[in-house]
C-alpha positions as CSV (number, residue, x, y, z in Angstrom):
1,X,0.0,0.0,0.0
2,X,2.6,2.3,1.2
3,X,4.3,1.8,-2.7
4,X,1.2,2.6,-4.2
5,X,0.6,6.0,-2.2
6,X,4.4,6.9,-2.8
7,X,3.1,6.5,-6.6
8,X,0.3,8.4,-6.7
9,X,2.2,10.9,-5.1
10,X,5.1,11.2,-7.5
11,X,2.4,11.3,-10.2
12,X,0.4,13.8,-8.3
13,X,3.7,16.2,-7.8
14,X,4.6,15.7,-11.6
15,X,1.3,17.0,-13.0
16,X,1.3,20.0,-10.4
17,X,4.9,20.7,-11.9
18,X,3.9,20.5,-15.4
19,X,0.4,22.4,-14.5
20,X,2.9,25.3,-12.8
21,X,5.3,25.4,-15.3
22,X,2.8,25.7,-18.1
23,X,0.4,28.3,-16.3
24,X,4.3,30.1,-16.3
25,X,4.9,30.3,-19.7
26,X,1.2,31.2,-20.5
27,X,1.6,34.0,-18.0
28,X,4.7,35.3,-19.7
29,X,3.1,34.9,-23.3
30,X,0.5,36.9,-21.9
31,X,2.9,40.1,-20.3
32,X,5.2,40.3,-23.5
33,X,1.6,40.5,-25.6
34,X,0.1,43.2,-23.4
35,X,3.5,45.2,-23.4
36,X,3.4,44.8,-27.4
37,X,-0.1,45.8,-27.6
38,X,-2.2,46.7,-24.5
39,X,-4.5,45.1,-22.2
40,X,-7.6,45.0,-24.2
41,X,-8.1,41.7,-26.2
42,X,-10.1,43.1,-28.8
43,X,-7.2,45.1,-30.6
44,X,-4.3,42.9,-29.7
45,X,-4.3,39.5,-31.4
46,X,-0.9,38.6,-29.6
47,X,-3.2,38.6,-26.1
48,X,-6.2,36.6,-27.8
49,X,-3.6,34.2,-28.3
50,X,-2.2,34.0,-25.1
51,X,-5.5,33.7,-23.4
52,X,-6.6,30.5,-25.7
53,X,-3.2,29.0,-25.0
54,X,-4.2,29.5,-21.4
55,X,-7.6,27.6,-21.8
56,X,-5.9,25.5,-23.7
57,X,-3.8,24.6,-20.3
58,X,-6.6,24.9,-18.5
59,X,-5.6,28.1,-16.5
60,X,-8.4,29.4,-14.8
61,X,-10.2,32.3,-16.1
62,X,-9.2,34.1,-12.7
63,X,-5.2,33.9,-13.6
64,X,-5.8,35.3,-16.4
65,X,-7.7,38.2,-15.8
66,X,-5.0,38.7,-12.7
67,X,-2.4,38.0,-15.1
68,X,-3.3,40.8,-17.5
69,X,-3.8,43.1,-14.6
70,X,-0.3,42.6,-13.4
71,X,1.1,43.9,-16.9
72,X,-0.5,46.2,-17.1
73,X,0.4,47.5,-14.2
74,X,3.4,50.5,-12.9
75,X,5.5,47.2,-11.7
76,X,5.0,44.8,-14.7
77,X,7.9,42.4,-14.8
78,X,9.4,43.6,-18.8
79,X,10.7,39.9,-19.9
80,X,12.7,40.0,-23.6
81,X,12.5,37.3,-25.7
82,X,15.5,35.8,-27.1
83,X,15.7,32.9,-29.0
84,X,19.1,30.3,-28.6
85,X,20.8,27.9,-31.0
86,X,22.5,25.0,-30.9
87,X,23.7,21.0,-31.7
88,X,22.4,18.3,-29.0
89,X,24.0,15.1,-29.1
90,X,24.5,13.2,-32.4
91,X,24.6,16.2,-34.4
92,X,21.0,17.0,-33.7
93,X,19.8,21.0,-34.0
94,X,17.9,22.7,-31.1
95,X,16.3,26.0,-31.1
96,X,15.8,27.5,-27.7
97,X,13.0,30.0,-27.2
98,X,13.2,32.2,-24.0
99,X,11.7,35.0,-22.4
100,X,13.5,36.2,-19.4
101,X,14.1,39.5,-17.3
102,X,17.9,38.5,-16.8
103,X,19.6,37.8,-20.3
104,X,23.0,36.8,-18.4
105,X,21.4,34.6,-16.4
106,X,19.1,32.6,-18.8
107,X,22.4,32.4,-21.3
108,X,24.6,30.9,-18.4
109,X,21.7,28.6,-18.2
110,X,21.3,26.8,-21.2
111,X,24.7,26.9,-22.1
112,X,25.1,24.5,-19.2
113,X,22.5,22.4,-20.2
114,X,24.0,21.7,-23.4
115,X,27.3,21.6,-22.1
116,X,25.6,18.7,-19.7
117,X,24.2,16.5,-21.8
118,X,26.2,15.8,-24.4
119,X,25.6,19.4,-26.9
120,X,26.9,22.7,-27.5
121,X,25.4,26.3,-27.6
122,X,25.8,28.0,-31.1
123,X,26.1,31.3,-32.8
124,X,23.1,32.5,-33.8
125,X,22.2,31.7,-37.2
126,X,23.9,28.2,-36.7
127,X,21.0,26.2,-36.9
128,X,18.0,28.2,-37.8
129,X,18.6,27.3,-41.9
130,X,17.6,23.7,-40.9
131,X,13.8,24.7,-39.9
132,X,10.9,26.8,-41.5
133,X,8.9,29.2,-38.7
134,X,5.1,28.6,-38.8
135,X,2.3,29.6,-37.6
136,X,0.5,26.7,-36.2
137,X,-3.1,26.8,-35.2
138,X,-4.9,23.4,-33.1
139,X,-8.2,23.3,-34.2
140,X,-11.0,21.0,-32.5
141,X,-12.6,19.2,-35.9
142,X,-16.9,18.7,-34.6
143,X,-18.7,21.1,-36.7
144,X,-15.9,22.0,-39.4
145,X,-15.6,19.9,-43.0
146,X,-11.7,20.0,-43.1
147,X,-12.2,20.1,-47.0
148,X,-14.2,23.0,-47.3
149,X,-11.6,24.8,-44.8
150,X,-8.7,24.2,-46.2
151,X,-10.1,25.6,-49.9
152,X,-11.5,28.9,-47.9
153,X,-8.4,29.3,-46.3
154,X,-5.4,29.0,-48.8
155,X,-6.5,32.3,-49.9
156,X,-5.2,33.6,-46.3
157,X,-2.1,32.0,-46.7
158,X,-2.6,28.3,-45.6
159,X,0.5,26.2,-46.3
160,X,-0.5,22.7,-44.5
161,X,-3.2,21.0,-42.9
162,X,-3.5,17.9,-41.6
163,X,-4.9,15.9,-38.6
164,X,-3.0,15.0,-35.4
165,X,-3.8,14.2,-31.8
166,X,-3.9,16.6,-28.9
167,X,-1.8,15.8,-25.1
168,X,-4.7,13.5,-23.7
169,X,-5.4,11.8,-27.1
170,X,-8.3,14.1,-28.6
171,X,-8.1,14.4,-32.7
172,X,-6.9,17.4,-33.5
173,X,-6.7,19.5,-37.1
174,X,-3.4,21.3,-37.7
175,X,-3.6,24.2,-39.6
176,X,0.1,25.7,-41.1
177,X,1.4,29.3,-42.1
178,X,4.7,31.0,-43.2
179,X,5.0,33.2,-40.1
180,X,4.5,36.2,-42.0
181,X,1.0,35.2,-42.2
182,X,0.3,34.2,-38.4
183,X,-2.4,37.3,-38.3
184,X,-3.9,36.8,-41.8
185,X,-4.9,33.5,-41.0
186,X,-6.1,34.0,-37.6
187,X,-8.2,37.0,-38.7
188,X,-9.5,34.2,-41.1
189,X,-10.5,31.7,-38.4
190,X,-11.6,34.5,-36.3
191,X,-14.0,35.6,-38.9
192,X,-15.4,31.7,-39.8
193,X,-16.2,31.8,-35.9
194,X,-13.8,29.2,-35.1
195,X,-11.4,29.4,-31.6
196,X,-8.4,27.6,-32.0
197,X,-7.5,24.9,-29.3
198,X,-4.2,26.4,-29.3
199,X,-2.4,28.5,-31.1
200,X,2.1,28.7,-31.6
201,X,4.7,29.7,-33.4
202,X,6.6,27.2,-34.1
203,X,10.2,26.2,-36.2
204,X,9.4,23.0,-38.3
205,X,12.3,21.2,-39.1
206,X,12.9,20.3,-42.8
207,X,15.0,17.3,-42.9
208,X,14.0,15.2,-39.5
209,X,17.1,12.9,-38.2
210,X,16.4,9.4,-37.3
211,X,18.0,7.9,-34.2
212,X,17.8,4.4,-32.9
213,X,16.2,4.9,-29.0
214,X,19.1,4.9,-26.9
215,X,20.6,8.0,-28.8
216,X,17.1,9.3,-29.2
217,X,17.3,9.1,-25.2
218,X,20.0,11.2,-24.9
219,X,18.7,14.1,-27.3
220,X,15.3,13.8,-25.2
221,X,17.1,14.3,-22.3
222,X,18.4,17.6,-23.6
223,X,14.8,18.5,-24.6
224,X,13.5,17.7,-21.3
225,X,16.4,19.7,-19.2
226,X,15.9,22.7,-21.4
227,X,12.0,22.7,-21.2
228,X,12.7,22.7,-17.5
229,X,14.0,25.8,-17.2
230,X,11.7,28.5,-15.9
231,X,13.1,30.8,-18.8
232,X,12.7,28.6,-21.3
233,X,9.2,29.1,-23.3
234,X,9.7,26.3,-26.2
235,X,11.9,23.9,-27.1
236,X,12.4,22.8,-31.4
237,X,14.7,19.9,-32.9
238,X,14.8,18.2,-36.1
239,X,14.9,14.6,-34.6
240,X,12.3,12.9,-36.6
């Protein structure tokens, strides 16, 4: 019995952690969009984002609204987003998205964490070549026809669509832009009525690298160090 408790608890612990951590980064999605375009949703799109990413992490509406106060506010914490490159192990590229309020710091950081598992921190431009950024849109597929979507929306600068699943298994549709055109399409969605899941920008990489699992392990070991940071907003790779 006493295993089984210690268990539960370790599982319990681990989806508080990832619950924090995730309710962290919405937070600081939701600070740099209010300092980019004020505290009203209805003329920022950056903060309409952030607040379906929260409900997307189920982050209660309460947070939120706090949240948005706090940025707006005389003693808002001012985070700048920097975004690092390098190799994990096996050759394998990593892009490191941050957004911190001590640059020294958060470099120091994930230089170590390469330097840790097996990788090295790059100059920037060393890696980026090797991915395409997106925008990415999670859609929830009841009440849309996929087909008709796709045709309405190539005309507001859809690249890819396809179908994938969401974190607890849900079937998801993923809807693809050149980043240029992250606010044309979502203007588009926003005017079909439709709320995206979740919404991201995100690098795709454009020729995956296979491992076998054990070297696999050690890059995802890397990924999972990095994403532990509290700086650290998103991890990219181009292991397939």
């Amino acid at each position: 019995m006493g295993r089984i408790f210690e268990t539960r608890k370790s599982t319990m612990f681990a989806r508080w952690d990832r619950m924090s951590k995730a309710f962290h980064r919405v937070g600081k999605e939701i600070a740099i969009a209010v300092k980019h375009g004020g505290g009203s949703p209805d003329g920022n799109p950056a903060l309409r984002r952030a607040i379906q990413n929260a409900r997307s992490v189920n982050m209660p509406k309460d947070k939120v609204e706090a949240a948005i106060k706090r940025a707006t506010g005389q003693n808002a914490e001012l985070y700048e987003e920097i975004t690092y490159e390098g190799y994990g192990p096996h050759g394998v590229a990593v892009i490191v998205e941050a957004a911190t309020n001590n640059p020294t710091r958060t470099v120091a950081n994930v230089r170590a964490h390469f330097n840790r598992k097996g990788g090295n921190l790059g100059a920037t431009g060393s890696v980026a070549f090797q991915f395409k950024r997106m925008g990415v849109f999670r859609l929830a597929p009841p009440g849309l026809d996929a087909d008709t979507l796709e045709l309405e929306l190539i005309d507001h600068g859809l690249e890819e669509m396809g179908e994938s699943s969401g974190e607890k298994g849900e079937p998801q549709l993923i809807v693809r832009c050149a980043f240029a055109d992250f606010g044309r399409l979502q203007k588009a969605l926003e005017d079909r009525g439709i709320v995206p899941v979740q919404t991201a920008s995100e690098y795709i990489a454009q020729s995956p690298v296979e491992l076998g699992d054990d070297t696999a392990g050690e890059v995802f070991a890397l990924v999972d160090t990095l994403e532990q940071d509290d700086d650290v907003q998103h991890v990219f790779h181009n292991l397939a």
